[in-house]
C-alpha positions in Angstrom: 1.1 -59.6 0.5 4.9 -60.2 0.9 7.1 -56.6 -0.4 10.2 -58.6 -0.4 9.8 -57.8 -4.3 9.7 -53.9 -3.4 13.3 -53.4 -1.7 15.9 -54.9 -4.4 19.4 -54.2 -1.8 21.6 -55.6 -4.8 21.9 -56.2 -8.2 23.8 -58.1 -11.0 26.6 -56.6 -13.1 25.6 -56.6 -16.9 27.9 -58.9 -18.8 29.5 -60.3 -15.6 31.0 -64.4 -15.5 28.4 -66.3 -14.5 30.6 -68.3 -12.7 31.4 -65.7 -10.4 28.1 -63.5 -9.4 29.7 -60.2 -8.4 26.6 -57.8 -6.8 26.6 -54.4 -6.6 25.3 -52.8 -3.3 22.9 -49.7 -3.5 22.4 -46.8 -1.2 19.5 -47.6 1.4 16.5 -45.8 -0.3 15.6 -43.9 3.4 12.7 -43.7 5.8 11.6 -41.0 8.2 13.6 -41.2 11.5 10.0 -41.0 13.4 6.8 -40.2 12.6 7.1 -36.3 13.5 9.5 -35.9 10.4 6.8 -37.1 8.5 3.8 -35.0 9.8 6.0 -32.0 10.1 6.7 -32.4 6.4 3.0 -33.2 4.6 2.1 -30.3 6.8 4.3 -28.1 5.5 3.9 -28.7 2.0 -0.1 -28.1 2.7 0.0 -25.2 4.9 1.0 -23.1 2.2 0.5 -19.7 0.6 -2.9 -20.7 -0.3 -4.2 -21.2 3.3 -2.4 -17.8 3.3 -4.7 -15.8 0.7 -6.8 -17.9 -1.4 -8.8 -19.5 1.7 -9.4 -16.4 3.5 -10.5 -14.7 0.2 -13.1 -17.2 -0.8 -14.4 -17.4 2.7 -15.8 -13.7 2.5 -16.5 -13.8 -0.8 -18.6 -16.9 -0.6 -21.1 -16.1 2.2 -18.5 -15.9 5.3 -19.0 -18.3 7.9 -21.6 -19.8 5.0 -19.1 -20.8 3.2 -17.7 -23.6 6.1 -20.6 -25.8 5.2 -19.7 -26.6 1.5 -16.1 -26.4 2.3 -16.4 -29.2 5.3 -18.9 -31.1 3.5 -16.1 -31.3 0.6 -13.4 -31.9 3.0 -15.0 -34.7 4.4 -16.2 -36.7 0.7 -13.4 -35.8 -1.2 -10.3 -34.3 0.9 -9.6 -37.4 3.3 -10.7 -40.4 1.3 -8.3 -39.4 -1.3 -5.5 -38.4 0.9 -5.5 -41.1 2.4 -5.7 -43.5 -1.1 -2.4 -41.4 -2.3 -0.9 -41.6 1.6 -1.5 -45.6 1.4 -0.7 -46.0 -2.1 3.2 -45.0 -1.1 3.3 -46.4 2.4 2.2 -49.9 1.3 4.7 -50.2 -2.0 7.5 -47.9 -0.6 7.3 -46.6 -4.1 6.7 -43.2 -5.7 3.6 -41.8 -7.4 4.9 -43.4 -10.7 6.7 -46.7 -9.9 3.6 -47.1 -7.3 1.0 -47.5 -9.8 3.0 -50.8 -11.5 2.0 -52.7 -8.8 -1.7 -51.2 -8.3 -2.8 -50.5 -12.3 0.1 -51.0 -14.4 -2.6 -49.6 -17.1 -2.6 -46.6 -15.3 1.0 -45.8 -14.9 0.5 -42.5 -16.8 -1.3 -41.0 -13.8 1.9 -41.2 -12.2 3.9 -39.4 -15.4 1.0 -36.4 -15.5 1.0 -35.7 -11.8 4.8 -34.9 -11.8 4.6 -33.2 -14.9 2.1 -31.3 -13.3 4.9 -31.2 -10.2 7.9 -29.8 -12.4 5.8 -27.0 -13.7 4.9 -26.4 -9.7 8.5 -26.6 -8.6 9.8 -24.2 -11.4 6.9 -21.5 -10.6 5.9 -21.6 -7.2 9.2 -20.9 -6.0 9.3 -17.1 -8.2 7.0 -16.2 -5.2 10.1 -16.7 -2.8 12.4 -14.9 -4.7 9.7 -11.8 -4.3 9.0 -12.8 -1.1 13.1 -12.3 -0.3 13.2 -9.2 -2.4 10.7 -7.5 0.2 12.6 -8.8 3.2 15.7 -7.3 2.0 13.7 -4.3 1.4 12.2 -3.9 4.4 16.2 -3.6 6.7 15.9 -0.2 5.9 14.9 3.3 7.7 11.8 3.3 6.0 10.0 0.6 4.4 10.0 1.7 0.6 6.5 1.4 -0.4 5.6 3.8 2.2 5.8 6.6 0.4 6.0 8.2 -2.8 9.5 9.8 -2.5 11.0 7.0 -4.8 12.8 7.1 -8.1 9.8 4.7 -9.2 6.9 6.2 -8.4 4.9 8.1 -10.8 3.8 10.7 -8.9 -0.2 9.9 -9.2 -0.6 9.5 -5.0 -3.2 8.0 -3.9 -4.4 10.9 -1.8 -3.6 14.1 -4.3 -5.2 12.5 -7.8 -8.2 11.1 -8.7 -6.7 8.2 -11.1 -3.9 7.2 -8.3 -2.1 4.4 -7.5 -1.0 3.7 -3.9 3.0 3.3 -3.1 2.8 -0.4 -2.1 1.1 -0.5 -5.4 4.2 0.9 -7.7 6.6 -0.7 -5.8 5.2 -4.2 -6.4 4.5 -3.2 -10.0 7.4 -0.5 -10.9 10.0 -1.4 -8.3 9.3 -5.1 -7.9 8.6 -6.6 -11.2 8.6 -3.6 -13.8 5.7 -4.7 -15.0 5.1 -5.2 -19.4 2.1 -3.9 -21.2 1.4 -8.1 -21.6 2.3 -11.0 -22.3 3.6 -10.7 -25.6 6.5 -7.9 -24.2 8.2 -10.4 -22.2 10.7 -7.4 -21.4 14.4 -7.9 -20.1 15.5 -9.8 -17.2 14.8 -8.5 -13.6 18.2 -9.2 -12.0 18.1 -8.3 -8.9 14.9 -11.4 -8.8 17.1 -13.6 -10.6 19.7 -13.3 -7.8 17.1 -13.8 -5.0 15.7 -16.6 -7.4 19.2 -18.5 -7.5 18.9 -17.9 -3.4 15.8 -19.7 -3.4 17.3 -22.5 -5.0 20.6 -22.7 -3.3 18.4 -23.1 -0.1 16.0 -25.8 -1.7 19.2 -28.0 -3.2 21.0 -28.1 0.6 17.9 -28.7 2.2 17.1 -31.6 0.3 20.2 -33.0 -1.1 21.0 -36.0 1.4 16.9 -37.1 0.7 14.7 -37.7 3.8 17.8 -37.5 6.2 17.9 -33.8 5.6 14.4 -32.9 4.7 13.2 -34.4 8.2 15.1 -32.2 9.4 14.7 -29.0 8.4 11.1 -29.6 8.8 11.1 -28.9 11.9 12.1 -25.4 12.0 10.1 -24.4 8.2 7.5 -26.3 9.3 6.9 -24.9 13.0 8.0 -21.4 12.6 5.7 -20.1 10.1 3.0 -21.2 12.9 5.0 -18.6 15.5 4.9 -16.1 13.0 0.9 -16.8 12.1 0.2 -16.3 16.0 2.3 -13.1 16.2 1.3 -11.7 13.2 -2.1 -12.7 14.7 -1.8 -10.9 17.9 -0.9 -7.7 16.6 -3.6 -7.5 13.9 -6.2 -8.3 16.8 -4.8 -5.4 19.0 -5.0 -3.1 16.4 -8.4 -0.4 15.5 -10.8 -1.8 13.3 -10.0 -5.5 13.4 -12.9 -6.8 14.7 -14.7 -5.0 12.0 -12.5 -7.2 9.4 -13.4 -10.3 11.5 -16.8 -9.8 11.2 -16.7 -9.1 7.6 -15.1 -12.4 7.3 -17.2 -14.7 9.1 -20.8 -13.1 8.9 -22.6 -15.4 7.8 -24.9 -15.0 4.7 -27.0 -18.3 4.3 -28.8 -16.9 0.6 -24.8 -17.5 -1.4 -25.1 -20.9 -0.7 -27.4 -21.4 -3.4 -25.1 -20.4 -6.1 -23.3 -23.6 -7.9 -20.4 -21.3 -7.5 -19.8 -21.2 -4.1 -19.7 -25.1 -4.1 -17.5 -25.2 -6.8 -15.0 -22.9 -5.5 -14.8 -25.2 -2.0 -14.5 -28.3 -3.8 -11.6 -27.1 -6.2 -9.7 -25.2 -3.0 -10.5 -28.6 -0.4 -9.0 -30.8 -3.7 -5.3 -28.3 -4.3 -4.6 -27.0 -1.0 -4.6 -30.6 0.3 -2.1 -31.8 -2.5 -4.2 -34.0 -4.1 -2.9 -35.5 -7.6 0.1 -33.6 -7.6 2.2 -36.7 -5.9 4.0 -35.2 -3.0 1.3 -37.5 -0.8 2.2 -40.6 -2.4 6.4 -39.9 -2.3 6.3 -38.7 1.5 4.1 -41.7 2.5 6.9 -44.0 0.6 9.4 -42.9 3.5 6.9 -44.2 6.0 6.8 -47.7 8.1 5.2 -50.2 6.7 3.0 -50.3 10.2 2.7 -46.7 10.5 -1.1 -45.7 11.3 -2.0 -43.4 7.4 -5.2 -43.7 8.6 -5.2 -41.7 11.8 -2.2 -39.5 10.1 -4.9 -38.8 7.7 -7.7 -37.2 10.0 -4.6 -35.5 12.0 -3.3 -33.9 8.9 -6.7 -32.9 7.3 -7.9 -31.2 10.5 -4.2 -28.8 10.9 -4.4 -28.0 7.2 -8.2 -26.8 7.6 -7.4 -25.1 10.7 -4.3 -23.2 9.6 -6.9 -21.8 6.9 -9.5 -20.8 9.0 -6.5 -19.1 11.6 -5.2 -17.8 9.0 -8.2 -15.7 7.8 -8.2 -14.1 11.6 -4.4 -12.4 10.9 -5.5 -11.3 7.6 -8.6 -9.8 7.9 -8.4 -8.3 11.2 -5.5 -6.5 10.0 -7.7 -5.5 6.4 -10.4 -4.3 8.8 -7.5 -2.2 10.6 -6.9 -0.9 6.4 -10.6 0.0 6.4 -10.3 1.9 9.5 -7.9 3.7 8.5 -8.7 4.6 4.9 -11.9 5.1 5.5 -12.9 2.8 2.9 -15.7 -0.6 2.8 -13.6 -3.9 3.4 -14.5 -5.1 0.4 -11.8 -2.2 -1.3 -9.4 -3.2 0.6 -9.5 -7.3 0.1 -7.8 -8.9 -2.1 -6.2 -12.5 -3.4 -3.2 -14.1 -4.5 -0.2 -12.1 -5.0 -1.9 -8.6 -4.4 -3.4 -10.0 -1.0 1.0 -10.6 0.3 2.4 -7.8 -2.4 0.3 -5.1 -1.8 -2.7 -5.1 0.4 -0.9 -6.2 3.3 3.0 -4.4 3.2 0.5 -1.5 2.6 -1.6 -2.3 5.7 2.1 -2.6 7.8 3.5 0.6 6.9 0.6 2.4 8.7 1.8 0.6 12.0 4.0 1.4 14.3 7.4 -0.4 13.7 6.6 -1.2 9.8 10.1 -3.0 9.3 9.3 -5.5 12.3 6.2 -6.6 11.1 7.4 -6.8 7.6 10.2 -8.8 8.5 8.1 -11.1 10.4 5.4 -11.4 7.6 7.8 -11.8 4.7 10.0 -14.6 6.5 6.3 -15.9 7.3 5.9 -16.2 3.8 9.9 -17.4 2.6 8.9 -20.5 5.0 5.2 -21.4 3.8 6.9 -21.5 0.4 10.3 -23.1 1.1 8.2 -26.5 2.7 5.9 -27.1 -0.7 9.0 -26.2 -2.6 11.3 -29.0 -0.7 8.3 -31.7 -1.3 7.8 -30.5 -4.9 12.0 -31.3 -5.7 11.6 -34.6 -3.0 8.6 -35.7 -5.2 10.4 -35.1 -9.0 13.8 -36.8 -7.5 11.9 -40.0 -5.5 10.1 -40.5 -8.8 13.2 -41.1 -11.0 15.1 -42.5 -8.3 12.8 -45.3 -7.8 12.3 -45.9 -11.3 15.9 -46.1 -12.3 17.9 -47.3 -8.9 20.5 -49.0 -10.1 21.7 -46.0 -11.7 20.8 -43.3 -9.3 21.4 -45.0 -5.9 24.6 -45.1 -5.6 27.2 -42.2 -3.7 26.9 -38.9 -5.0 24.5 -39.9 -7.9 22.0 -38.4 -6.5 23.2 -35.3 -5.6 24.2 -35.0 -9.0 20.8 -35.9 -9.9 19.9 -33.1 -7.6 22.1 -30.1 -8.7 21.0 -30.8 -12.4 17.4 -30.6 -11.8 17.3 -27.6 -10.0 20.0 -25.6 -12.3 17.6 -26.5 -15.4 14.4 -25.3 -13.0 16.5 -21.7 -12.2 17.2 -21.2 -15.7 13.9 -22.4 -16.9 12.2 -19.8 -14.1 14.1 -16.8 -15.2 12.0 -16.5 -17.5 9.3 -15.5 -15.3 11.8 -13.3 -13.6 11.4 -10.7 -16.4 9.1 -7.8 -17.0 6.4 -10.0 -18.6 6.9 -13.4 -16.3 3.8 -12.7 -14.1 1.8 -13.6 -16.8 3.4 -16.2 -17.6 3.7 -17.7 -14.2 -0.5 -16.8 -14.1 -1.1 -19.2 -17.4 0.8 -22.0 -15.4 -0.9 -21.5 -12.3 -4.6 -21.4 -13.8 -3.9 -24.1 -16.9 -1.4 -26.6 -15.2 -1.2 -26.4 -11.4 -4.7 -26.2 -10.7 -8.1 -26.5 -12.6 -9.0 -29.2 -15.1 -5.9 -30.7 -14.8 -5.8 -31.7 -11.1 -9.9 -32.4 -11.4 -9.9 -34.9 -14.2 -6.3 -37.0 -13.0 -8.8 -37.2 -9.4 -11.4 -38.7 -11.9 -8.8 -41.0 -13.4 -7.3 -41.7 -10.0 -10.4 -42.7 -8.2 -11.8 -44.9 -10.9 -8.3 -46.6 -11.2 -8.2 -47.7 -7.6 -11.6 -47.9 -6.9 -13.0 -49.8 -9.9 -10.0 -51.1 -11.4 -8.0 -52.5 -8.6 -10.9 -52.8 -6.5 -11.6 -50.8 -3.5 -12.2 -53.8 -1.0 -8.3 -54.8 -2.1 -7.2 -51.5 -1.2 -9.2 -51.8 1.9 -7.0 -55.0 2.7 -3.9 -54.0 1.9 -5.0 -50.9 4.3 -5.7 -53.2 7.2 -2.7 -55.4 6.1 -0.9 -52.1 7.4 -2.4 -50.7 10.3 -4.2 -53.6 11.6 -7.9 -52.3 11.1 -10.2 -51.7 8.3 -10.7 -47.7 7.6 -14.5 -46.4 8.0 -16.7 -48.0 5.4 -17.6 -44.1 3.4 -14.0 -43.7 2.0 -14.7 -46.7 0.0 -17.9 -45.4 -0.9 -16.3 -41.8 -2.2 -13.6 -43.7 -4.0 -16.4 -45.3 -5.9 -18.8 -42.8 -6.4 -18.9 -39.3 -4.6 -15.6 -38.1 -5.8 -15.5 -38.8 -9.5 -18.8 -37.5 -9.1 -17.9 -34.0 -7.6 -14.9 -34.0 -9.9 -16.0 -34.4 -12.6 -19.0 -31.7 -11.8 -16.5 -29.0 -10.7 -15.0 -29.6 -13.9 -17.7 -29.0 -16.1 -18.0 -25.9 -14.4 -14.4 -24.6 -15.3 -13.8 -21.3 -16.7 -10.8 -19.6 -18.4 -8.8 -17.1 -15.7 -10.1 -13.6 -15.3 -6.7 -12.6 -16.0 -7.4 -12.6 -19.2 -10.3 -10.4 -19.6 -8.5 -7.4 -17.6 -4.9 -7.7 -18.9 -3.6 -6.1 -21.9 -2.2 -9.5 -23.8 -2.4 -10.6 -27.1 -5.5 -13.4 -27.8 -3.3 -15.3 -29.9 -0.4 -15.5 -27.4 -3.1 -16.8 -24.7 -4.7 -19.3 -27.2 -1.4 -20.2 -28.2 -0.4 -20.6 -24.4 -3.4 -22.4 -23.3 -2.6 -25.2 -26.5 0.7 -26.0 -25.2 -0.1 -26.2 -21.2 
């Protein structure tokens, strides 16, 4: 099939004589300068802070090295055959995850609209966890690191080792210090200012990173995208050197064959294989749009899929070597000193570093660690939002300097729609959109939508053409078959078994402010 209708280089003036055809040029819409760029940059946006401490979490909570079996068999029915149906849907229309679908399922055009809603919600979030993330790297250029101890104008005075109902330092600094935590969500609290300002950093970064489209993003890729890897191996090497690690390494592999018979465990590898490989959330579709038309998705797939799997996996060896060092320590089981999410980056592990020689180093190193992972799904998450309206409306928006203009207006309206999560009552806030928009039902049902779209609608023996129309060859005969069956299947199953965040049940917040929440998400 001929794209000639794909790449419009001009277009006629509204109103002009039609004796005289006067064309406007636009701005070339971009492609990767090689195929690194484009590697570099899908795996940056999916080596993220999930591979960082959701992966790792679930592993040991799941049955250990137990837990590999779902998660591959997952990875390997839902992961890569829609990966690469989102990969291919961009590189064959040079089109973004809305405009795409026009020449795939006009029908189905709305797919496109609810992934970047889903995208915008992501982008104005996600990137609060920089701004902490930068607060604790300032924190940590000083003589002592400041959760440490409980010498601080913060801290309550309840130590951890002197009372029976303590809190620990790194605790009340992330809490107290940090984010001056509300009683809930309905005491939204004032504005943490000194967030806010590392939140307007975090933007000012994202804007001249992407601002110039590809060009620059392709880039800078190659420095957020490799670094965070030096820091993993460091950060690696010193958690293996140190007492008590291989204690933490066993706790997260052993293997306990019995938790495999709990729906759970399934459920929770399906729904972390589906968001930490980006799946219905666009950025797949608008990075592939940059591509060749000849460039090889299918073996970009498998490459991509097997480093975003592995940096998991890795990634649980520098965490819980260094919570087995914690246990050694403290004294305490493993299983006290484990944690997810935010406490996992917040709290267990600046507390595990302040026990080791050097604290600031290892701080540093972590928390810039942590600046990058974000910074990569943050610059795919703004390259997304502006690909979509660019190719929707070129004529308007590529042009000079329209779409930096573009660019500076979305991201002021994301920093002052995100300062609200910057005050004493945003994590809860930022919580309800991670659980209700970003991840959950959401994601699982626009998968549903997606694969029946391409794989009943549009057929999936067209897609398979317009496929080898691209690289030459026809891809292996079982993606066709999860398009069509396996992964609405799954989907649609891990949906059903979708529960409301255990936030809920152990925060102080009003009922009605969460019902009234969970309507409007």
């Amino acid at each position: 099939m001929s794209r000639e209708f794909l790449k419009p280089n001009s277009v006629e003036v509204p109103g002009q004589d039609t004796s005289v055809k006067k064309t406007t040029q636009l701005l070339d819409r971009g492609q990767w300068a090689n195929k690194i760029e484009f590697l570099l940059a899908v795996a940056g946006t999916l080596v993220g802070l999930g591979n960082l401490w959701r992966f790792p979490y679930l592993c040991y909570k799941n049955g250990g090295g137990a837990f590999l079996i779902p998660y591959t068999l997952f990875l390997l029915a839902c992961g890569i055959p829609m990966f690469l149906l989102e990969t291919a849907m961009g590189q064959y229309t040079s089109q973004g995850c809305i405009t795409c679908w026009r020449h795939f399922c006009p029908l189905f055009e709305g797919i496109g609209y609810a992934t970047q809603i889903v995208i915008a919600y992501a982008a104005v979030s996600y990137i609060v966890i920089q701004a902490w993330a930068f607060f604790y790297l300032f924190s940590s250029f000083s003589s002592e690191v400041p959760w440490a101890s409980c010498r601080n104008t913060w801290n309550t005075g309840r130590n951890a080792n002197t009372s029976a109902n303590a809190t620990t330092p790194a605790t009340e600094f992330w809490e107290r210090r940090v984010l001056g935590i509300s009683q809930g969500i309905e005491e939204i609290g004032s504005l943490r200012w000194e967030l806010a300002l590392c939140l307007l950093l975090a933007w000012i970064l994202c804007y001249f990173c992407v601002w110039k489209g590809v060009r620059s993003t392709g880039k800078v890729v190659y420095f957020t995208a490799t670094f965070p890897y030096v820091m993993l191996v460091v950060l690696l090497a010193r958690g293996l050197s140190l007492p008590g690690a291989m204690n933490g390494i066993a706790f997260y592999l052993y293997p306990d064959p019995t938790r495999l018979v709990d729906p759970q465990v399934w459920m929770d590898a399906g729904a972390q294989v589906l968001f930490s490989f980006g799946i219905c959330q666009g950025s797949l579709t608008a990075l592939g749009s940059y591509n060749q038309y000849n460039n090889d998705c299918y073996k970009d797939t498998f490459v991509l899929c097997l480093v975003n799997g592995g940096s998991s996996f890795v990634a649980g060896f520098a965490i819980f070597s260094v919570l087995g060092f914690m246990s050694y320590e403290q004294g305490l089981p493993i299983s006290e000193v484990a944690a997810s999410g935010p406490g996992l980056a917040f709290i267990a592990y600046p507390r595990a570093v302040a026990m080791m020689p050097l604290p600031q180093l290892w701080a540093i190193c972590f928390f810039v660690m942590v600046i990058l992972l974000g910074a990569d799904t943050q610059f795919v998450s703004l390259e997304c939002l502006m690909t979509s309206v660019t190719d929707m409306f070129p004529t308007v928006f590529r042009r000079p300097y329209r779409r930096e203009l573009l660019l500076l207006c979305l991201c002021t309206v994301c920093f002052f729609l995100g300062l609200l999560l910057v005050t004493e009552g945003g994590l809860y806030f930022l919580q309800l959109f991670d659980h209700y928009v970003c991840s959950g039902n959401n994601l699982l049902l626009l998968s549903v939508c997606q694969s029946i779209a391409i794989g009943w609608i549009y057929g999936a023996d067209n897609l398979y053409d317009n496929i080898e129309d691209m690289i030459g060859y026809r891809p292996w005969p079982l993606m066709k078959i999860c398009w069509l069956y396996i992964t609405p299947a799954v989907c649609l199953v891990s949906a059903s078994d979708f529960s409301s965040s255990d936030w809920t049940e152990t925060q102080s917040c009003s009922s009605d402010v969460i019902h009234m929440m969970k309507t409007v998400l």
